[in-house]
C-alpha positions in Angstrom: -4.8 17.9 10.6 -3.0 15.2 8.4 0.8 15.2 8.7 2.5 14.4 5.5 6.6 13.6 5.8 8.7 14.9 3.0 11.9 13.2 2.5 14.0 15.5 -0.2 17.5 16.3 -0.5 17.2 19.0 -3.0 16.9 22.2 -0.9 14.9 24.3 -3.1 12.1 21.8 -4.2 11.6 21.0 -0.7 11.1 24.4 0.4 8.9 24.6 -2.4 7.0 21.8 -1.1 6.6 22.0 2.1 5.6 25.6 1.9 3.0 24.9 -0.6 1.6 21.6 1.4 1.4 24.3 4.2 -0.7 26.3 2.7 -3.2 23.4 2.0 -3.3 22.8 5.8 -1.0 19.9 6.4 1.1 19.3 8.9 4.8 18.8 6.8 7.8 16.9 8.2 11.2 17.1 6.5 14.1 15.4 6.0 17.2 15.1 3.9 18.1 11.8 3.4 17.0 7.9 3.7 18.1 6.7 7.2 16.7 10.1 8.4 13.7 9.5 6.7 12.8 6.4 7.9 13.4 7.0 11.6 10.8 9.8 11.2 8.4 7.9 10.0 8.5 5.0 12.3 8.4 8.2 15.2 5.9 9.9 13.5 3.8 7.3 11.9 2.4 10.3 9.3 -0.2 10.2 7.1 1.7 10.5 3.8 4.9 10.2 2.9 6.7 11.7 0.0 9.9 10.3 -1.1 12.7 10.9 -3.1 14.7 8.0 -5.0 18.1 9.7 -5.0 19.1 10.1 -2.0 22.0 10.5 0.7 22.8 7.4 2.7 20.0 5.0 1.9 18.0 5.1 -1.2 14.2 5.7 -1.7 13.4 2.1 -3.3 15.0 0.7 -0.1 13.4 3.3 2.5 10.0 2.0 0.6 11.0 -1.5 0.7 12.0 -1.5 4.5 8.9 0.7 5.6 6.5 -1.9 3.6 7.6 -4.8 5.7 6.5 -2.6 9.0 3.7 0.1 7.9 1.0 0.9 5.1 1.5 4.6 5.6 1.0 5.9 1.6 4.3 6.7 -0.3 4.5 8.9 -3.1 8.2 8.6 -4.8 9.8 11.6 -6.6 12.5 10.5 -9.2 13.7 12.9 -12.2 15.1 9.8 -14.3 12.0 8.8 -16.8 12.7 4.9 -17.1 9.4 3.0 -17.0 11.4 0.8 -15.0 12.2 2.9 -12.2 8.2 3.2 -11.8 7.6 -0.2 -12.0 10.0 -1.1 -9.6 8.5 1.9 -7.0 5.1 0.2 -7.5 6.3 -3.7 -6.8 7.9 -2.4 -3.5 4.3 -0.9 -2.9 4.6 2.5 -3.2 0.9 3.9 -4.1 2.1 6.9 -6.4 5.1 7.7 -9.0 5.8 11.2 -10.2 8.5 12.0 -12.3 10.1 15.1 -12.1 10.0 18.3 -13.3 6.3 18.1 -12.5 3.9 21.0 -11.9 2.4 21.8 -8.2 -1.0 21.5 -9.2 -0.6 18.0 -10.4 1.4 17.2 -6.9 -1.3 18.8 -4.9 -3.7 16.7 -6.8 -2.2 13.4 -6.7 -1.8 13.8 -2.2 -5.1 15.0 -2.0 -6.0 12.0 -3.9 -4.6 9.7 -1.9 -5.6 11.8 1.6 -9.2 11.3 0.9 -9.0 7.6 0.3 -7.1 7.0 3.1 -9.5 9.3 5.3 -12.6 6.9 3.7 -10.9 3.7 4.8 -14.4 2.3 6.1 -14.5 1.0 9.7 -16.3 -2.1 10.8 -18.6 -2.0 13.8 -20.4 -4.9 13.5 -18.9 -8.1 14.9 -17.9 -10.3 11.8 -15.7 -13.9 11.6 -14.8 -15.2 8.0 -13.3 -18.7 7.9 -12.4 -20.9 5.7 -9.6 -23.7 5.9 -7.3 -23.0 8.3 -7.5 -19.2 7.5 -9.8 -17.2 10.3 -10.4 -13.5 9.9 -12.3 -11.6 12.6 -13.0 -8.1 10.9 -14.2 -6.2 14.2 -10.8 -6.7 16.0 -8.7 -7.1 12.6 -7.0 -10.0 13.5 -6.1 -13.2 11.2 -5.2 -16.3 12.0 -3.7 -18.8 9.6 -3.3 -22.9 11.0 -4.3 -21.0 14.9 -1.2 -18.9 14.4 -2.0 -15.3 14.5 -0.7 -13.1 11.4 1.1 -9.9 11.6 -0.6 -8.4 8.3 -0.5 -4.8 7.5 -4.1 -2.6 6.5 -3.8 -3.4 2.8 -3.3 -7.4 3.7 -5.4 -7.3 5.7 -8.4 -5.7 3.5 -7.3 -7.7 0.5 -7.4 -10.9 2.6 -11.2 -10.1 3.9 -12.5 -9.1 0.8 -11.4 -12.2 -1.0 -13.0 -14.4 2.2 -16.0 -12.6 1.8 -16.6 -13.6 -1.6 -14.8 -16.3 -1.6 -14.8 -19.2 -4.5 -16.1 -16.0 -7.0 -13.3 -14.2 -9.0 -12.6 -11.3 -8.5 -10.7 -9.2 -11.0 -7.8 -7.0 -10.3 -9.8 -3.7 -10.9 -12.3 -4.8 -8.7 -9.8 -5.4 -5.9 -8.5 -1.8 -6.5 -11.9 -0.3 -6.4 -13.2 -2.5 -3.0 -9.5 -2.3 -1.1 -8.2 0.7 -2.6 -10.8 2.7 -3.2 -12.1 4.5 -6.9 -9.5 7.2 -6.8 -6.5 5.1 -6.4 -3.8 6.7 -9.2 -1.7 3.7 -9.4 -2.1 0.0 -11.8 -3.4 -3.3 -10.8 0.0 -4.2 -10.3 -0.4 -3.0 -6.9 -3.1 -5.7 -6.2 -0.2 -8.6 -7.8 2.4 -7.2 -5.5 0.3 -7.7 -2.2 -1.3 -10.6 -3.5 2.7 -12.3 -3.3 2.9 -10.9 0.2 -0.4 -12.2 1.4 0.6 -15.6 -0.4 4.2 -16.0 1.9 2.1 -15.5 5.0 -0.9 -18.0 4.5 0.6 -20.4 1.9 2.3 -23.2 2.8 3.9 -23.3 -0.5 3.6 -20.0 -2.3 4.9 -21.0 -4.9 1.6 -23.5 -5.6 -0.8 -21.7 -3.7 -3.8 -23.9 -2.0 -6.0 -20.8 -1.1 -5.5 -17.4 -3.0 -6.2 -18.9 -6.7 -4.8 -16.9 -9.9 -7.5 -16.9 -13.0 -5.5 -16.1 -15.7 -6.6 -12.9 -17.4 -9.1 -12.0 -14.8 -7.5 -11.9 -11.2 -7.9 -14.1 -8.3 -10.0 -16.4 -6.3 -9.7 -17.4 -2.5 -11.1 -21.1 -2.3 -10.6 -23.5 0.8 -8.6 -27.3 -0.4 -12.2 -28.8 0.0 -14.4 -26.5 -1.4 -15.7 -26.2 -5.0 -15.1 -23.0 -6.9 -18.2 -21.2 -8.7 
């Protein structure tokens, strides 16, 4: 049974909420405000969370920017102010979904059992595999990377986004693609999702992200992994 952590302060929505996400069969967790919030879900480690923007004590962009840095667990954030850039800036700090409120159940319900199935499809590697290329080693059976024999700390998006571009490495790749292979098809949010872990990857393998050596952009397309002494097709 998936567990799905609801971090509201309104009283009445989140009753509404959690009683409805009941009734689909998920497990619901609750909480009222930010600091709250994120010591549940470093406890509980759920399969979902949704979040709230305004709230007591810490904030939702800074709950999702501080749970980015330690977990891939899917956020959904809740906001009832309708500026494009409030959604922008819940997708740069990686959350997966944006709904602004008032919004009906049905589309709620929707949007998490969206994002429940492609996180239940995440496919699993059995077969022994070691990609390499430069100093950058990935060995997809353990998933562990290595970058100049130092291992990486990278989290299950990185980490996907960082085998898929060794495996086809010197082809581009564009940013849709990247959704549909690390994502998966039903993925709600906008390729700049794939941008935003794309930087992340970049301060972790690059020596200077700033002129990357291995993740290539190609303007208008996407990217391109390429080792220093390779040739790009």
């Amino acid at each position: 049974m998936s567990t799905i952590l609801l971090v509201e302060d309104e009283t009445t929505l989140a009753e509404t909420l959690r009683y409805n996400l009941e009734r689909e069969g998920y497990t619901v967790l609750t909480a009222t405000d930010g600091v709250q919030g994120l010591e549940l879900a470093r406890r509980a480690q759920p399969d979902l969370m949704v979040l709230d923007i305004m709230l007591p004590r810490l904030d939702g962009f800074s709950v999702c920017r501080i749970l980015r840095q330690e977990s891939d667990i899917p956020v959904i954030m809740l906001t009832a102010r309708q500026d494009e850039v409030d959604r922008i800036a819940g997708l740069e700090l990686g959350a997966d979904d944006y709904i602004s409120k008032p919004f009906s159940l049905g589309e709620f319900l929707a949007r998490v059992r969206a994002i429940m199935r492609r996180t239940e499809r995440q496919p699993r590697t059995s077969a022994r595999e070691v990609l390499e290329a430069g100093t950058i080693k990935v060995d997809t059976s353990s998933r562990r990377a290595w970058c100049e024999s130092s291992e990486l700390t990278l989290p299950q998006k990185e980490f996907d986004l960082l085998t898929c571009l060794l495996r086809n490495r010197g082809i581009a790749l564009s940013r849709d693609l990247l959704l549909e292979r690390v994502w998966g098809l039903d993925f709600i949010g906008d390729s700049r999702t794939v941008d935003v872990h794309i930087r992340w990857l970049r301060e972790k393998i690059e020596p200077d992200p700033a002129r990357p050596r291995y993740i290539q952009t190609v303007r208008g397309i996407g990217y391109r992994f390429e080792a220093p002494d390779e040739t790009s097709l």
